[in-house]
C-alpha positions as CSV (number, residue, x, y, z in Angstrom):
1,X,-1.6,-147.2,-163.0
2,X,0.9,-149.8,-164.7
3,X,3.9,-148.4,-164.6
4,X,5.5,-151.1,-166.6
5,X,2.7,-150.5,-169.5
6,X,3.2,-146.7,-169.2
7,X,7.0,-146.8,-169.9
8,X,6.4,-149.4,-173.3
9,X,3.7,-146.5,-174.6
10,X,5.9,-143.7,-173.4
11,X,9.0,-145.1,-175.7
12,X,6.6,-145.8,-179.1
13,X,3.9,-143.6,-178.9
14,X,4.2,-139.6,-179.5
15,X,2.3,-137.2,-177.5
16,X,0.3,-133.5,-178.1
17,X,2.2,-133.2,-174.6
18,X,5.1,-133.8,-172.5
19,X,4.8,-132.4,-168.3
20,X,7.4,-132.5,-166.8
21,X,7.2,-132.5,-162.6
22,X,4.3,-134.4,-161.0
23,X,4.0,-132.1,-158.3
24,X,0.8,-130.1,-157.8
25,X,0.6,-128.1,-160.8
26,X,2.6,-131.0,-163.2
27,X,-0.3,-133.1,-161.9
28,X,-2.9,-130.6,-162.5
29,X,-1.8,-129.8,-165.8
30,X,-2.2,-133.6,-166.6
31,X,-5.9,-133.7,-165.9
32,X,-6.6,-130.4,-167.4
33,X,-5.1,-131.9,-170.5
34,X,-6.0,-135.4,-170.6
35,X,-9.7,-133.9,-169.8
36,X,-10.0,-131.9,-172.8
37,X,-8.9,-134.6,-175.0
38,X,-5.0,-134.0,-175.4
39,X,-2.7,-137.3,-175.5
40,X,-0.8,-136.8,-172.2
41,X,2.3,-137.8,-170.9
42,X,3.8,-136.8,-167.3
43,X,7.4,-137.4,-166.2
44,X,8.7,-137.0,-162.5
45,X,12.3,-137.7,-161.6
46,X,11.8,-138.5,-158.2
47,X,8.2,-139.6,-156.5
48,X,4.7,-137.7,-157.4
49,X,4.6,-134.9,-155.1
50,X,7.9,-136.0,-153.8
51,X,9.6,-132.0,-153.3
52,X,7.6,-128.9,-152.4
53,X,4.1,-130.1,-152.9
54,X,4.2,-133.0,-149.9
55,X,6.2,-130.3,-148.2
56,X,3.3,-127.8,-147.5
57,X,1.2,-126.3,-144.1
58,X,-1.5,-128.7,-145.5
59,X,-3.9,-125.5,-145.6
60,X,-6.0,-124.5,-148.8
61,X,-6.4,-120.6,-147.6
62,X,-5.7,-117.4,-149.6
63,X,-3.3,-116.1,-147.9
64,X,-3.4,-114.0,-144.5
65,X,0.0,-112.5,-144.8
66,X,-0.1,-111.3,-148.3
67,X,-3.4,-109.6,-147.7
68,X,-2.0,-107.5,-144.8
69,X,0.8,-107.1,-147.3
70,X,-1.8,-106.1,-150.1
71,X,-2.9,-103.3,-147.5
72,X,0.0,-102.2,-145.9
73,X,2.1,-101.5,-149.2
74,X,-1.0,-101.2,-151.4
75,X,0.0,-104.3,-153.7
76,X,-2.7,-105.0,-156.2
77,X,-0.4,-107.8,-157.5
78,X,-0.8,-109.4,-153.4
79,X,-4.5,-108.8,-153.4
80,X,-5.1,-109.8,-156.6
81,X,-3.1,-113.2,-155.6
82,X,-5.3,-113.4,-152.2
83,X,-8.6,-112.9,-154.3
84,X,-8.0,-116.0,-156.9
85,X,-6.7,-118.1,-153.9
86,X,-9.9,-117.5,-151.7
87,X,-12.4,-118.3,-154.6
88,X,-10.0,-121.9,-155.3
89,X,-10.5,-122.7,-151.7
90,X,-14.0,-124.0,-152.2
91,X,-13.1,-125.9,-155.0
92,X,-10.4,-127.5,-154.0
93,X,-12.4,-128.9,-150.6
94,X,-15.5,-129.8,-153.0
95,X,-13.5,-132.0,-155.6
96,X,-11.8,-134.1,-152.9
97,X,-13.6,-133.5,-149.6
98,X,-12.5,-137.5,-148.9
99,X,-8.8,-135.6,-147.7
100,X,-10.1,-132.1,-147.2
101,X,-11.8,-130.5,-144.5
102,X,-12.8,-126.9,-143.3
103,X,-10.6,-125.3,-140.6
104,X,-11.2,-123.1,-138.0
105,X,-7.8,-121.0,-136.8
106,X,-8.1,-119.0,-134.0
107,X,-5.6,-115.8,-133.8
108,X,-4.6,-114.8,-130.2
109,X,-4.7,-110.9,-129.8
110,X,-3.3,-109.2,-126.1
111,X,-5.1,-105.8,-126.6
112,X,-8.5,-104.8,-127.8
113,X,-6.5,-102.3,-130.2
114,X,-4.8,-106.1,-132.0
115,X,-8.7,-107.3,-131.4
116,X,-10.1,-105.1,-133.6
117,X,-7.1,-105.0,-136.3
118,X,-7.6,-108.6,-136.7
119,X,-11.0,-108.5,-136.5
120,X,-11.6,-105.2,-139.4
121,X,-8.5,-107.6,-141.5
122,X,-10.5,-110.6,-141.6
123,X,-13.5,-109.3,-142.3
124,X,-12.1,-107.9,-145.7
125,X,-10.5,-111.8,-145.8
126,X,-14.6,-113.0,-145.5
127,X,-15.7,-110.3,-148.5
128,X,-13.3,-110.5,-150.4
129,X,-14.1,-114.6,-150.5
130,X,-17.4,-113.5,-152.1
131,X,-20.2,-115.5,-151.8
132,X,-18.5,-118.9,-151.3
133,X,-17.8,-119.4,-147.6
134,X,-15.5,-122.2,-146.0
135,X,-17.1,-123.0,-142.6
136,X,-18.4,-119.7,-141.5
137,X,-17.6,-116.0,-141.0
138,X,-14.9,-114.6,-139.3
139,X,-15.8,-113.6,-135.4
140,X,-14.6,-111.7,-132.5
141,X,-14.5,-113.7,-129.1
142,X,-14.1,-113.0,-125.3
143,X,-11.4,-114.4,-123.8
144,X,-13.6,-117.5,-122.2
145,X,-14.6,-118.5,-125.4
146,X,-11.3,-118.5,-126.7
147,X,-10.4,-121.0,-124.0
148,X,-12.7,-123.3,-124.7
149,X,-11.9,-123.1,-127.9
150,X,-8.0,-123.9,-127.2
151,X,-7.6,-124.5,-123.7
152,X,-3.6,-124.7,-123.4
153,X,-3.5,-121.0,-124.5
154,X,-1.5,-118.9,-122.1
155,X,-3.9,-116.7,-120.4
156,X,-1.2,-113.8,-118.5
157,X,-1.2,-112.2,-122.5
158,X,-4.5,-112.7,-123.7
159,X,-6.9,-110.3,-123.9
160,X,-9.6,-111.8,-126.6
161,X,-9.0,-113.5,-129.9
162,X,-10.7,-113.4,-133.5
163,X,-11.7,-116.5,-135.3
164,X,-11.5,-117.4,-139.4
165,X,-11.8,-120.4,-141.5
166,X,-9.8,-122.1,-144.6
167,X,-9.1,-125.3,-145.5
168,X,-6.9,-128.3,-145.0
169,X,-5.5,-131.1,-146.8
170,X,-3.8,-133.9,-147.0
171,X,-1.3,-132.4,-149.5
172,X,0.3,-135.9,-150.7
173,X,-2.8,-137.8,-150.7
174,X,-4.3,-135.2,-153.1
175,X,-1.3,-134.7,-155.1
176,X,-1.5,-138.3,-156.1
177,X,-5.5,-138.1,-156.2
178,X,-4.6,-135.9,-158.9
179,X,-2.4,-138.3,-160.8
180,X,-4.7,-141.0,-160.3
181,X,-7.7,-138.8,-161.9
182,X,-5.2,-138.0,-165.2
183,X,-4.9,-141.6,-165.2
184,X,-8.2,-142.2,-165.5
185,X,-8.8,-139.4,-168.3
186,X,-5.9,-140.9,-170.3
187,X,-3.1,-139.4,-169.2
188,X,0.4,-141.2,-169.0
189,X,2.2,-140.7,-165.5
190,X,6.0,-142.4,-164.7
191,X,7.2,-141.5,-161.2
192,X,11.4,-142.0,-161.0
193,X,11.9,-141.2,-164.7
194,X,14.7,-138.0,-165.3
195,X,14.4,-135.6,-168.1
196,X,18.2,-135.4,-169.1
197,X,18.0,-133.7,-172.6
198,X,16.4,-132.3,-175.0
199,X,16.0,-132.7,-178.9
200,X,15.2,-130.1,-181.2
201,X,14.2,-130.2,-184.8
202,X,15.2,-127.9,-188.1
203,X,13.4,-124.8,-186.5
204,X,15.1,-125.2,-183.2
205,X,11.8,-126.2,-181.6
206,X,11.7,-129.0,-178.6
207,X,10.5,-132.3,-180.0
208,X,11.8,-135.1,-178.1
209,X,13.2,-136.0,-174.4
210,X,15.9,-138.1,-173.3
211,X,14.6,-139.5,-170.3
212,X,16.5,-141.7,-167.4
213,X,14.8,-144.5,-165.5
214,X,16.0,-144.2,-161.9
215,X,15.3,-147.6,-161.1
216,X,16.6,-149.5,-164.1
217,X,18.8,-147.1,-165.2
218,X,17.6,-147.4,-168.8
219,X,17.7,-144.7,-171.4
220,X,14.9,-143.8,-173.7
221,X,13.4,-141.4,-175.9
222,X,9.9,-139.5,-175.5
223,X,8.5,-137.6,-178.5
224,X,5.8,-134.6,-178.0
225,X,4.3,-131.6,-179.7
226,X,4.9,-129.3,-176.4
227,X,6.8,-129.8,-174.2
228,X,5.6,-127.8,-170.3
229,X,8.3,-127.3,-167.8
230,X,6.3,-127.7,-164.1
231,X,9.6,-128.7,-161.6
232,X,9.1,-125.7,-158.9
233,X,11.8,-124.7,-157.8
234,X,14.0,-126.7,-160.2
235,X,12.3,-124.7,-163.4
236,X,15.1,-122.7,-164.0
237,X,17.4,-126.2,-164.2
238,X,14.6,-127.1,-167.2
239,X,14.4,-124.0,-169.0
240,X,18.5,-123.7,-169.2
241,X,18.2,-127.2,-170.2
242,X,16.1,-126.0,-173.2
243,X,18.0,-122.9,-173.9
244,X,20.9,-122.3,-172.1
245,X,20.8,-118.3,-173.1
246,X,17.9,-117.9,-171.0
247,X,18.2,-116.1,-167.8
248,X,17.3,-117.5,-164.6
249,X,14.0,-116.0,-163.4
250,X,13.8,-118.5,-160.1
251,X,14.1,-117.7,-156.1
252,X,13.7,-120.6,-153.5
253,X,13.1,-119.9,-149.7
254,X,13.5,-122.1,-147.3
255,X,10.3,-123.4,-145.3
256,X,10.1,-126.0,-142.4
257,X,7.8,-127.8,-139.7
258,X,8.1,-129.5,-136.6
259,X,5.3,-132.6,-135.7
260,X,3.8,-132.2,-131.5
261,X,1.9,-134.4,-129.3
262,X,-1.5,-133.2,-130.0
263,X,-2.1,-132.9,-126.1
264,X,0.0,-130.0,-126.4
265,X,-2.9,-128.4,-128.1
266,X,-5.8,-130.4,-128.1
267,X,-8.2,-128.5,-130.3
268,X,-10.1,-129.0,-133.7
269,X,-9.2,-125.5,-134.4
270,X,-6.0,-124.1,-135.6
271,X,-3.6,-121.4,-134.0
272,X,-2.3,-118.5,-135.8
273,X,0.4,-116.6,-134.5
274,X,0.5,-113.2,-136.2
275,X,3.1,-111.9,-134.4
276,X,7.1,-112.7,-134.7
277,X,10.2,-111.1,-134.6
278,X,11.0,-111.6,-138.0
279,X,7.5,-110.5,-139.5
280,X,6.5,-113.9,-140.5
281,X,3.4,-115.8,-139.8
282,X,3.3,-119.5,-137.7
283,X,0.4,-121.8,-137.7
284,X,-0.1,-124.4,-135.0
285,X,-2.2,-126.9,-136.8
286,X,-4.4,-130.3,-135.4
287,X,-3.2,-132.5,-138.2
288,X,-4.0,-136.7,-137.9
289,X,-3.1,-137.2,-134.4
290,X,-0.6,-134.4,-134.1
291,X,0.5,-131.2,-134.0
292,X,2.4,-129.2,-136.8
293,X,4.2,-126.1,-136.2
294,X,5.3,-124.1,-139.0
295,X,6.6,-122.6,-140.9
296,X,9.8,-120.6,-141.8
297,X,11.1,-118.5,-144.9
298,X,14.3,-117.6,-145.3
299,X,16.6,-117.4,-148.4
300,X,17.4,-120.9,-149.6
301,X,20.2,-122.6,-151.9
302,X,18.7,-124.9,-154.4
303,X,19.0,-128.5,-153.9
304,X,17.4,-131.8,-154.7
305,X,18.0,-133.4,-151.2
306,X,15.1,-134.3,-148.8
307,X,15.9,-132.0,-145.8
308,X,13.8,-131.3,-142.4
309,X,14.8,-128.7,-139.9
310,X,17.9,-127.4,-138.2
311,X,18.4,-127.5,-134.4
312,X,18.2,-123.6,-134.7
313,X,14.5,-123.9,-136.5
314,X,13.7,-126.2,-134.1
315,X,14.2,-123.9,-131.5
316,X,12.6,-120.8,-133.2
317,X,9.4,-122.6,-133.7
318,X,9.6,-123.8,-130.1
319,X,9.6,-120.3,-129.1
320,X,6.8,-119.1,-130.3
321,X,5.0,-121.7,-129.4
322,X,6.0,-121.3,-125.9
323,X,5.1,-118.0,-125.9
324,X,1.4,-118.7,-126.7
325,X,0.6,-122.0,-125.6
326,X,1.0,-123.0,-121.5
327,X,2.9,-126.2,-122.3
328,X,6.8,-125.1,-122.4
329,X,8.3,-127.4,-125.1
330,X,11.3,-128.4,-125.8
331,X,12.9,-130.7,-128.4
332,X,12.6,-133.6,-127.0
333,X,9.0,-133.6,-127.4
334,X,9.8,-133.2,-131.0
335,X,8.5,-136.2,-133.2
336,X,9.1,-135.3,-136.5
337,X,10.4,-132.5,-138.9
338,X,9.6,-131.3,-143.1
339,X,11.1,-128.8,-144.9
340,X,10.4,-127.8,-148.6
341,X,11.6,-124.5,-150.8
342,X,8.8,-122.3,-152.3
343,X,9.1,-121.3,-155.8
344,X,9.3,-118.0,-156.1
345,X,9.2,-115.9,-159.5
346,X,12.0,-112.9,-159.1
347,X,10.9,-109.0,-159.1
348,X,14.2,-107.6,-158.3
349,X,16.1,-108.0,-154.5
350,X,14.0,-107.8,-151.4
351,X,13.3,-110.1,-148.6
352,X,11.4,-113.9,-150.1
353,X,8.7,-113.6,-147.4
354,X,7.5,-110.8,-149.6
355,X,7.8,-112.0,-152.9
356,X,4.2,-112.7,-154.3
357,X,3.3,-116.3,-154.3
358,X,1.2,-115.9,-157.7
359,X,2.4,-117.6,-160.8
360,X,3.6,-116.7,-164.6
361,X,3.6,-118.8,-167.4
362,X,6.5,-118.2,-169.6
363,X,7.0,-119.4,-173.5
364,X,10.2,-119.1,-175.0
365,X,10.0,-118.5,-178.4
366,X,13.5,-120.3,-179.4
367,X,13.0,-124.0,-177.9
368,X,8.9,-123.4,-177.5
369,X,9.1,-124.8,-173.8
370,X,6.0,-123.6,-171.8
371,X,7.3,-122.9,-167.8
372,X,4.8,-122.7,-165.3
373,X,6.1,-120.5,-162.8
374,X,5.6,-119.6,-159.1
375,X,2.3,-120.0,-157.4
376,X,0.8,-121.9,-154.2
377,X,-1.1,-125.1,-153.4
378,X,-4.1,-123.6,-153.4
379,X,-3.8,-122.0,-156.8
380,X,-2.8,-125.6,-158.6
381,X,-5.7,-125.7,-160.4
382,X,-5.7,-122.0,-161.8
383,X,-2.1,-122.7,-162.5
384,X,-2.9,-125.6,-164.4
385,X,-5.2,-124.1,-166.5
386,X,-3.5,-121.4,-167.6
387,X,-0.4,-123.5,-168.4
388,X,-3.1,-125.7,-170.9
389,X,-4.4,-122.5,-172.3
390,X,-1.2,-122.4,-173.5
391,X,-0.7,-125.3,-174.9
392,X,-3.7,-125.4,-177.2
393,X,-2.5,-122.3,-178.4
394,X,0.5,-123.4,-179.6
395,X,-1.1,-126.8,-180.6
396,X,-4.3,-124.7,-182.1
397,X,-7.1,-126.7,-180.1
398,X,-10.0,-125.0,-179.1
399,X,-11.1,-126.5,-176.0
400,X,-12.3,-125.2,-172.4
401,X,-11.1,-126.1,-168.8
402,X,-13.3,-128.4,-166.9
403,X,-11.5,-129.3,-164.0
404,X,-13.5,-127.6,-161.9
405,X,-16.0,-129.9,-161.8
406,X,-13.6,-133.1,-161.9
407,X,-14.2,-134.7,-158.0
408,X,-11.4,-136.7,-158.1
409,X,-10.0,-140.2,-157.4
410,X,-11.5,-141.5,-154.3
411,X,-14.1,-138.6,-153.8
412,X,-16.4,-140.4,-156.7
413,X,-18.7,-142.4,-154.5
414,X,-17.7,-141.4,-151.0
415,X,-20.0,-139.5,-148.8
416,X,-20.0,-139.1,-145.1
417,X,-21.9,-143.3,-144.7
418,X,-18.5,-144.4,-146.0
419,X,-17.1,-145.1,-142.8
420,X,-19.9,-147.0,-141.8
421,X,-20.3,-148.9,-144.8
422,X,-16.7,-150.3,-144.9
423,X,-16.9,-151.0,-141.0
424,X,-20.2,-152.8,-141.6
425,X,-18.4,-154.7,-144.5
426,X,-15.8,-155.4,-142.8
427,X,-15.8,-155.7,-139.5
428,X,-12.9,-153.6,-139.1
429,X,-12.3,-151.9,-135.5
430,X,-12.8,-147.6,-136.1
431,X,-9.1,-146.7,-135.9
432,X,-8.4,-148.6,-138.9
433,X,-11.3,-147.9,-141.1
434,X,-11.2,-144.4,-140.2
435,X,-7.2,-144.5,-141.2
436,X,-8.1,-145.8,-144.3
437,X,-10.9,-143.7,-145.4
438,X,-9.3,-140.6,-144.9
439,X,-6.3,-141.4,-147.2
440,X,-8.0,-143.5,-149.9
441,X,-11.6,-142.5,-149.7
442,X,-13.9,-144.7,-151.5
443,X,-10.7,-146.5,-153.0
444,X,-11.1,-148.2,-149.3
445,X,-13.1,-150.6,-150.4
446,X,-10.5,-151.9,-152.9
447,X,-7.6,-152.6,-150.1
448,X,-10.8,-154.5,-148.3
449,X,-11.4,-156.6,-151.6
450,X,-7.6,-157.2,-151.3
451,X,-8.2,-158.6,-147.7
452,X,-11.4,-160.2,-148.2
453,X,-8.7,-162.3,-150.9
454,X,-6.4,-163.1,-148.7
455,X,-6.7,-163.7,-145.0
456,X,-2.6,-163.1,-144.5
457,X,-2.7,-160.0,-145.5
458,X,-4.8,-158.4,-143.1
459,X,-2.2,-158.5,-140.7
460,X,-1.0,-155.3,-139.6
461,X,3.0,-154.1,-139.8
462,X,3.0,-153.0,-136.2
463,X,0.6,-153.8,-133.8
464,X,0.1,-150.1,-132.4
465,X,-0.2,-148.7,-135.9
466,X,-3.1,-149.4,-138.3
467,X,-1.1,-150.2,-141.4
468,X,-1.5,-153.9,-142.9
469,X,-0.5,-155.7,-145.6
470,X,-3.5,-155.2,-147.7
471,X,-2.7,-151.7,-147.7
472,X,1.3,-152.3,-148.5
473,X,0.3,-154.5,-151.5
474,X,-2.6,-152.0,-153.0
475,X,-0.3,-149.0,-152.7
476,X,2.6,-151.2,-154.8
477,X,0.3,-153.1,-157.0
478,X,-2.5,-149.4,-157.5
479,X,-0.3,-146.3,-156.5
480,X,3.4,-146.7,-158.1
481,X,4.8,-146.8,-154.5
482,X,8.0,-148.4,-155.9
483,X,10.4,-147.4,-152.7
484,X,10.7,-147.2,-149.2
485,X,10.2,-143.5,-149.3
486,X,7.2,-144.0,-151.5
487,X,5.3,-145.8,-149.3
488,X,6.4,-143.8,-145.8
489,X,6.7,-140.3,-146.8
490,X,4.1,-139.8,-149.4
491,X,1.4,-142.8,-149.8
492,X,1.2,-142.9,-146.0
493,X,2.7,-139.6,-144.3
494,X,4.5,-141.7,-141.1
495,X,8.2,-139.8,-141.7
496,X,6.0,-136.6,-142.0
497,X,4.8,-137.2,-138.6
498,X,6.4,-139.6,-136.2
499,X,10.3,-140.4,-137.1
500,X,10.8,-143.0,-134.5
501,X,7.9,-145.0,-135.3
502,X,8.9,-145.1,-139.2
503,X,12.2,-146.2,-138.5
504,X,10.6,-149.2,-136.7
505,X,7.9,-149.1,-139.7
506,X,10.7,-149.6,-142.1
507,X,11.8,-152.2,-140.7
508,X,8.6,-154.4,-140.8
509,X,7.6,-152.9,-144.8
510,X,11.1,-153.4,-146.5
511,X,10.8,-157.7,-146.1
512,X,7.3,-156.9,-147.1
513,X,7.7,-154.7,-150.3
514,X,10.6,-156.7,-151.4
515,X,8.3,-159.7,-151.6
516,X,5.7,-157.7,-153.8
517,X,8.6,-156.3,-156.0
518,X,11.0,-159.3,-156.1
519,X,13.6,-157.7,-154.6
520,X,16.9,-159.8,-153.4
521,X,18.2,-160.1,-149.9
522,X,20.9,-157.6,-150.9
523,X,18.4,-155.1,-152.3
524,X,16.4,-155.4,-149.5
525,X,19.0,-154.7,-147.2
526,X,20.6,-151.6,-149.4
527,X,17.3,-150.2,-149.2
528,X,16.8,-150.5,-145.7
529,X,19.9,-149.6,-144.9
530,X,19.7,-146.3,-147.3
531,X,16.5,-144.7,-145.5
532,X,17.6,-145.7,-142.2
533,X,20.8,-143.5,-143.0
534,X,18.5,-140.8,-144.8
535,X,16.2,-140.8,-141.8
536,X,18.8,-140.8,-139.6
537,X,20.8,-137.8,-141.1
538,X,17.5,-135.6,-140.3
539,X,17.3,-136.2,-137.0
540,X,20.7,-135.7,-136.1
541,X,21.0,-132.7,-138.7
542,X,17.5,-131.3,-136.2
543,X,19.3,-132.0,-132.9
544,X,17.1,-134.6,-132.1
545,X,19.4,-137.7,-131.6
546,X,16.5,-139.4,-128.3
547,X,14.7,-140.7,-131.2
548,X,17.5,-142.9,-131.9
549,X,17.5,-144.4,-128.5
């Protein structure tokens, strides 16, 4: 990935397509492309996966809360939705099982009458999943079981409990694992480049991009046959910027998380909590060495600015949590806070938590821009597909979808003796090899090559955190990480987790990048200075201002 070499081919070559977004499904829609042959280009105005897509519960599941919804209002369109997500879930964990794992959650029930509900509910989750199981079948427990299983649950409300199982991932890690794979199949990917307008030719039809480097500020061209609008959220902002008669067709809602000590919980499985005032779901979720609490959904303004929770969501989530687990948080044991909008496709008013989270693609026939839609993580791929469907229609290529049997970057030669090959290689103490395996995957043994090169650079940033300079200069030099936020939000997930730590991170990478990137004393300090302040906002926006002490 040569970013440099991928914006010289991007202004001189033309393309069968143009993505625009590198989220999930932009990213998707690259492999599915670039693997059937197509000459591929993706654009992403901020950071791969920098908006909703690293924003997520990190589970691959089919949904829960829309199959209860499915039942209870008898929504074919919900089940329907719940049925393609279940039969993804398998996928997605095979292709890149290097960031994926099964999950068990474990749902709390204070009566033998919510028992059995739960229990009849998820047994229609486990059929309706078919053949291909994640983990196991769901099962009914006694209420010593359940505590083992989680032993901070509050026993004075629990009667028994019914276990499930889904997936999880590591949603930026695979996001870019996606990227990488494109990459690999052909596929042109430029993080921090803008669409800014469009050209048309004689018929009216999209046939070039103005595009906007963010870092350089430079202004180019990008000519395509089709041109596929994949932004999330921001796809009604695209398709008025193709045709400004269209109407919009986007809602956002609002969702955000809250990071825990993991003592608070200390579990392998998850915690649903099915029940809430508001009608919504919140998961309590081992994730790394944490805890994450999520999420909401309320009714959301659109906006391009990286936000994490109120003081007020704080405190909702803390509630809940407090009412199931015997811990009694509060936000000072906060260490971190996400928040991302959903895309939602409209169908009239109503409340967005239940809007169905399947997708559309759209094709309008004046500027022949192809809009993905709606959807959920765990339906990228689908999503993707049916988006390329498209565009060999218009572009009168006959080929098929083979994604689904694409393992991706970092899952090609890894296996569970991965661990213990690059410990044995390396010599490498177990917090640090396992940190690296379970964001790079066999790509590991690259940032050890790096090491192996260079004695200085296996030093790490911070002595209690397993980050070193090896990994800094193969996530620059490999991955595109171009800014501060690059590195600590998505290549390595520390402002996702622990906000005081990063700040002190960021401290210690921004001397560190700048020498990789040539940046000047000023630059380094603007930049330092800039995600201190963006950092900073958060907390003080969340009500968390001990972190700053």
């Amino acid at each position: 990935m040569n970013r440099q070499a991928f914006l010289e081919a991007a202004a001189t070559e033309s393309f069968d397509v143009c993505i625009i977004g590198g989220g999930a499904t932009g990213a998707g829609a690259a492999l599915d492309a670039a693997s059937r042959g197509l000459k591929t280009i993706l654009i992403e105005k901020v950071d791969f996966g920098a908006a909703t897509s690293s924003k997520s519960t990190k589970l691959i599941h089919g949904g829960v809360r829309y199959l209860e919804q499915a039942v209870k209002k008898l929504s074919p369109e919900q089940y329907g939705m719940v049925r393609k997500a279940l039969q993804e879930r398998s996928t997605l964990l095979r292709l890149a099982p290097h960031i994926t794992r099964p999950l068990q959650l474990l749902t709390p029930c204070r009566t033998w009458i919510e028992g059995l509900y739960y229990w009849i509910g998820l047994k229609l989750y486990d059929y309706i999943s078919g053949r291909v199981k994640v983990g196991g079948g769901s099962e009914l427990l006694r209420l010593q079981k359940t505590l083992e299983k989680i032993p901070t649950l509050r026993k004075d409300k629990l009667f028994t409990s019914v276990v499930y199982y889904d997936g999880q991932l590591d949603d930026q890690r695979y996001n870019l694992a996606l990227i990488q794979t494109a990459c690999r199949h052909g596929a042109i990917c430029i993080n921090h480049l803008a669409a800014t307008a469009f050209g048309y030719n004689n018929h009216g039809q999209l046939e070039t991009v103005q595009v906007r480097d963010m870092l350089t500020q430079q202004v180019f061209t990008i000519r395509a046959g089709v041109f596929v609008n994949a932004t999330g959220p921001f796809a009604d902002t695209i398709r008025l910027m193709a045709n400004s008669q269209l109407a919009p067709r986007m809602r956002v809602s609002r969702g955000v998380h809250i990071l825990l000590p993991k003592h608070m919980m200390p579990s392998q499985s998850a915690l649903l909590i099915p029940q809430t005032a508001d009608g919504r779901l919140i998961f309590a979720i081992p994730y790394q060495k944490h805890l994450l609490v999520g999420t909401t959904d309320d009714e959301a303004v659109l906006t391009d600015e990286t936000f994490g929770p109120t003081a007020a969501e704080v405190d909702y989530l803390l509630h809940y949590i407090n009412e199931y687990l015997d811990v009694q948080a509060t936000p000072k044991d906060v260490l971190a806070g996400f928040g991302g909008l959903r895309p939602l496709v409209m169908k009239g008013g109503g409340d967005t938590k239940d809007l169905v989270r399947d997708h559309e693609v759209e094709m309008d026939p004046q500027s022949g821009l192809v809009s993905i839609l709606g959807g959920k993580w765990t339906t990228y791929r689908l999503m993707a597909k049916d988006t390329v469907d498209e565009v060999c229609r218009l572009r009168q290529i006959k080929t098929e979808c083979t994604t689904q049997n694409i393992v991706l970057a970092g899952s090609e030669h890894y296996d569970h003796t991965t661990p213990i090959r690059l410990q044995q290689q390396t010599g490498w103490d177990h917090e640090l090899v396992k940190h690296l395996v379970s964001k790079y995957g066999d790509a590991a043994f690259d940032i050890a090559a790096l090491a192996a090169a260079d004695e200085a650079v296996n030093n790490r940033l911070l002595p209690a955190l397993p980050y070193t300079l090896a990994e800094l200069q193969y996530v620059v030099q490999h991955e595109m990480a171009l800014t501060l936020d690059d590195v600590l939000n998505r290549r390595w997930g520390s402002e996702l987790a622990n906000w005081k730590q990063t700040l002190e991170l960021a401290t210690a990478v921004a001397p560190a990048m700048a020498a990789l990137l040539n940046w000047t004393t000023r630059e380094t300090s603007e930049a330092l200075q800039a995600y201190r302040n963006h950092l900073n906002g958060m907390i003080k926006v969340a009500g968390l201002q001990h972190l700053l002490a």
